[in-house]
N, C-alpha and C positions, 0 to 999 in steps of 0.2 A: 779521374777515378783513381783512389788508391789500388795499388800493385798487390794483388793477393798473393804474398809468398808463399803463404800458408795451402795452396792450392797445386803450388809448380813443384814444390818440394815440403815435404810431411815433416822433415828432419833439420829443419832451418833453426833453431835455435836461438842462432843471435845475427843481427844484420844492422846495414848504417841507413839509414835516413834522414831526409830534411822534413822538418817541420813546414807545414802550409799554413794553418790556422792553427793558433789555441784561443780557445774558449776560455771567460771565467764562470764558474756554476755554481748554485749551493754547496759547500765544502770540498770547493777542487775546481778542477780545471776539466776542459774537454778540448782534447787535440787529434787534428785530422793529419795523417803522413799523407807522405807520395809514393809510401811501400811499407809490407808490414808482413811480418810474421804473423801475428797474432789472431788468435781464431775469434770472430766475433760471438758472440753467443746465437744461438741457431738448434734447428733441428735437435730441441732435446738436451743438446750437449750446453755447460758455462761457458763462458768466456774463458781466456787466454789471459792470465797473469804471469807478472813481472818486473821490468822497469825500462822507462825510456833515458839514459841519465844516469841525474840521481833521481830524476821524479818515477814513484811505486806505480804500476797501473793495477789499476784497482779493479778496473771491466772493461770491455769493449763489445759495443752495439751499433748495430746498423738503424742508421737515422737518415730519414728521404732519402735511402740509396748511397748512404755516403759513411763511412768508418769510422768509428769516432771511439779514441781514446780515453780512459775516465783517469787521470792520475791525481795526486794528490799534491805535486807543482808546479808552477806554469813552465812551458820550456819556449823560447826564444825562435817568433815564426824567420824561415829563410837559411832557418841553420841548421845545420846537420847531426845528428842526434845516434846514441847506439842503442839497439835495443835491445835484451836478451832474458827469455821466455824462463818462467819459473818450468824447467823440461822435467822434471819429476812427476808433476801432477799432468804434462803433456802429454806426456809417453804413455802413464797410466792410462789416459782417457781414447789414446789410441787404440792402447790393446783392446779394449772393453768396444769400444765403437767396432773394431773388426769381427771382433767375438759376436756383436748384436747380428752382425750383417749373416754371418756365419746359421747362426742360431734360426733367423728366420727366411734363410734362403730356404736350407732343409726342411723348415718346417710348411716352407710354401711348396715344394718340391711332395714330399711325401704326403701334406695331406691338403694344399691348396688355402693353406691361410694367407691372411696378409697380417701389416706389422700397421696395426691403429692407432701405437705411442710408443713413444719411447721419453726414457729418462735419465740422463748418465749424474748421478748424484754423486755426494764426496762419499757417503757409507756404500752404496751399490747399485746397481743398473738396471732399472727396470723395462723391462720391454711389455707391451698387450700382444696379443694377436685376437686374431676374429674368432675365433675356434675354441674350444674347449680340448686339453688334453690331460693324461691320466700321468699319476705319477712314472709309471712303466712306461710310457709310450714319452713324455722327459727323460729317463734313465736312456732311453735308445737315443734319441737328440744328443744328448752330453755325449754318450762313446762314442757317435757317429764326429759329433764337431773335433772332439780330441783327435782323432784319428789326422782329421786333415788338420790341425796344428802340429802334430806330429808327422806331417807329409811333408810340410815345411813347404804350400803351396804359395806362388807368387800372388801379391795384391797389386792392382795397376789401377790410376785414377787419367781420365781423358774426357777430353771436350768432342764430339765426333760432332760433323756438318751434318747439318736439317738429311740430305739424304745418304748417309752413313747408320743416321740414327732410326729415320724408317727404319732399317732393314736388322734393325738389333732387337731382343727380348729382353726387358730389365724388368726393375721392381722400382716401384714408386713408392714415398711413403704418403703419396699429397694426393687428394679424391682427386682431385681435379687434375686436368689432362697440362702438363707439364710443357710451357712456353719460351721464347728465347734457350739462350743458348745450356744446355745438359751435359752436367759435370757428372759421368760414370764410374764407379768406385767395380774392379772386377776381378774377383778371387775364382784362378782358372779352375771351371769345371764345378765349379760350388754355386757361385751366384753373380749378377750384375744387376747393381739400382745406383738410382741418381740419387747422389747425396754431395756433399758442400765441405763435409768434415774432413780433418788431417785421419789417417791410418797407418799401420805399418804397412812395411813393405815386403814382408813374406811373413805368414799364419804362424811359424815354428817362434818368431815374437813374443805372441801370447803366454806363451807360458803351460799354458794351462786356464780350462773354461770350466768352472764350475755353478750349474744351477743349482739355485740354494730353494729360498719358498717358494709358492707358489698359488694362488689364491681366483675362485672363477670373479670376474669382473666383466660388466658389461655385454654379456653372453658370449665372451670368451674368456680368454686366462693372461692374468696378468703373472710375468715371472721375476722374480729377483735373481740377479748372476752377479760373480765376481770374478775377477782374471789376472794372472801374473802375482806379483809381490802381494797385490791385495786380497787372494785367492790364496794365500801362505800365511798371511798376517791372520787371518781369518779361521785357518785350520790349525794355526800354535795356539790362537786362542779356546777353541773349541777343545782341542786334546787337552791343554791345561787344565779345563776345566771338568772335561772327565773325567782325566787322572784323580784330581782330587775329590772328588765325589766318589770316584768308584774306593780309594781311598780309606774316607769316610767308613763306607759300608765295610771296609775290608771284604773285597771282592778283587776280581780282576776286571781291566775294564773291556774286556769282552760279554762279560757279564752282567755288566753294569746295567743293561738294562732290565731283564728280568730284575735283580736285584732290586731295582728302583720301582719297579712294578709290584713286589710283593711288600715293601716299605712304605707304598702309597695304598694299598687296601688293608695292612696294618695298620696302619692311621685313621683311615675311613672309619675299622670296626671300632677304635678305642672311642675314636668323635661319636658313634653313635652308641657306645655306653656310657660315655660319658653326660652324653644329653639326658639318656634314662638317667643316671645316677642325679643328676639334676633337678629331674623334673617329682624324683620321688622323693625329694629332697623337697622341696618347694610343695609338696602335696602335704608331707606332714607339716610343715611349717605354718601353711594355710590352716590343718587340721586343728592346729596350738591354737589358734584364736578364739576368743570365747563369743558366743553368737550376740550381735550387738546390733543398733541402729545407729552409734555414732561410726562416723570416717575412719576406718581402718586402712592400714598401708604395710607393705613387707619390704623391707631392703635386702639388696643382695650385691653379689659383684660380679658372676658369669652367667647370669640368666638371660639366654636368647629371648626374642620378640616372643616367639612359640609361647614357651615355660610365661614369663611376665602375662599375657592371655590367660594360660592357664591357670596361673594363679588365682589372677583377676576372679575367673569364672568360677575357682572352688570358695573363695571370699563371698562370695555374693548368693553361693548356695547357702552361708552361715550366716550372714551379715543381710540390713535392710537398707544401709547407707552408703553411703561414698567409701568403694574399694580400690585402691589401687597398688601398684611394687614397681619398686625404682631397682635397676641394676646399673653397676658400671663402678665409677672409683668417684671417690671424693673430688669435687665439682664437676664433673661430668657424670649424668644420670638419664639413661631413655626409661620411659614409662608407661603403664597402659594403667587405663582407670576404666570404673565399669560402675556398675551398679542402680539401685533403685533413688535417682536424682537427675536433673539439668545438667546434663553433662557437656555440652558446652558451653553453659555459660559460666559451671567449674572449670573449663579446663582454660577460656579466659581468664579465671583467677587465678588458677595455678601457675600458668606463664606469666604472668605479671609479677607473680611474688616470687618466684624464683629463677627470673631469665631464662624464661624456656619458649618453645615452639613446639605446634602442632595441632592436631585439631581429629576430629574423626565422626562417627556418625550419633544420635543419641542414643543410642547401644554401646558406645565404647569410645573412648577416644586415646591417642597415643601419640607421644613427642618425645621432646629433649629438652632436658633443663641443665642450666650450670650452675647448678648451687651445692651447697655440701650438706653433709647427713645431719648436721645439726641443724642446718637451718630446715631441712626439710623436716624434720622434726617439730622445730617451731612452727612451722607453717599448720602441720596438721594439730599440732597442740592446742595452737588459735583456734583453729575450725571445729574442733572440737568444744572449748569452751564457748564456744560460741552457740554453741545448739545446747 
């Protein structure tokens, strides 16, 4: 069995090993050590990227119980090889994995959830619990977890014997009652569960634990967190992005949100005079038509589904034939037709003649065409001389 270094020490970085097997695979190789840093993929967390070499590792999975390296060239079985861990994205995933541990000990603690998934992704981390909670009662979680990363409390990971482990309280993340030997991960006085992952070795690591959304899933709540550098990267981004909005408005951006609050129902009221100005626009245009039984049609270029309806419907109050209005821009036109006719077996002819789609009931029908004003012109010009 490979040597979990990754297990005995969190901070191993780079280490020497001998090659046992290498594999060849589709696009690479698969090599097995006799010891390894490298975190296999598991519990939520990726795998442990690198290099053994010169050859890149690309993943590492556990297959029938046995470790197996994914790199991109073969390396020489018998021989001794150095390996050293891309530690940047290591580190990161440590903080974030002590931060989850943290996150749902408390949350088992104070209201008796457990922790149903977890996800440590490259953008952020998401954890479920069983439970539903309220944005307030997360605001208390966050102070309460910073606190103890700012107590700078000890993390310790150990294997205790069958009766050691009787006599302990942990947290599991696995339904099922947990077998062979239990690898305990325990942040004094906060939490202990078995888990497999590297972590830091004292809380004040983290950096800083920030939950970000939070959304109900599976009749509990699923959370998105970030931690450390990636919990900074995240909040430069964020103020960037307010400053220059708040900016924009020339405001402060303390302000900014009211500000953006009275800029988004300013908008709303113009959208909805603007639709009237539309639609009473489109009402006398309907008006202008001289009452007729050949196929009539109105173009436009910002008339919603609504307005093209209503058009429809005041045509048809004037008219005895084939009514319809295209809106939109030259070659691109959605449309609603109406009137006293076969209206689907015109609105087959319409999309045929003009590369459109759609269809509707013998009351009405409405689609998409991509053809331009002129040809929709021709089209109705035909249909017209045609009757």
């Amino acid at each position: 069995m490979t040597e979990k270094l990754y297990e005995l020490d969190s901070y191993c970085r780079s280490f020497a090993a001998v090659v046992e097997e290498c594999r060849p695979m589709d696009g690479g190789y698969m090599v097995r050590l006799d010891r390894t840093a490298f975190f296999p993929e598991g519990g939520g967390q990726a795998a442990d990227t690198g290099r053994l070499g010169d050859a890149a590792v690309l993943d590492v999975q556990i297959v029938d119980g046995e470790i197996w390296h994914y790199t991109d060239k073969p390396l020489v079985t018998e021989e001794s090889v150095q390996g050293a861990l891309d530690w940047t994205v290591r580190f990161s995933r440590m903080q974030h994995h002590t931060a989850e541990h943290i996150i749902c000990g408390l949350a088992h603690r104070h209201y008796g959830y457990e922790n149903v998934g977890f996800h440590l992704g490259s953008e952020d981390v998401t954890l479920d619990l069983s439970g539903e909670l309220t944005r307030e009662q997360l605001d208390a979680l966050e102070e309460e977890a910073n606190a103890i990363v700012h107590a700078n409390v000890a993390v310790t990971a150990a294997i205790p014997d069958p009766a050691q482990l009787a006599q302990i309280t942990y947290r599991s993340k696995k339904e099922k009652e947990l077998t062979g030997p239990v690898r305990l991960v325990t942040i004094d006085g906060v939490d202990c569960c078995a888990c497999c992952a590297p972590h830091v070795a004292r809380t004040g690591e983290i950096g800083v634990i920030k939950l970000l959304d939070f959304l109900r899933y599976k009749g509990g709540v699923r959370i998105h967190l970030l931690c450390g550098a990636a919990a900074l990267v995240d909040y430069r981004l964020r103020y960037t992005q307010t400053a220059a909005a708040a900016a924009a408005m020339s405001v402060k951006q303390v302000d900014f949100t009211p500000a953006f609050a009275r800029l988004v129902a300013e908008r709303d009221s113009l959208r909805l005079a603007l639709k009237e100005s539309h639609r009473r626009i489109a009402d006398l245009q309907a008006a202008a038509v001289e009452p007729t039984d050949r196929p009539v049609y109105l173009l436009g270029a910002d008339w919603d589904a609504e307005t093209l309806r209503r058009i429809v419907n005041r045509l048809s109050e004037r008219c005895g034939g084939i009514c319809a209005a295209f809106s939109g821009e030259d070659g691109a036109y959605q449309y609603v037709v109406g009137g006293k006719a076969d209206l689907p077996a015109f609105g087959k002819r319409l999309n045929a003649a003009l590369n459109g789609r759609g269809g509707g009931s013998p009351r009405q029908i409405q689609g998409r065409v991509q053809a331009t004003a002129k040809e929709i012109e021709a089209f109705f010009a035909e249909l017209s001389a045609a009757e």
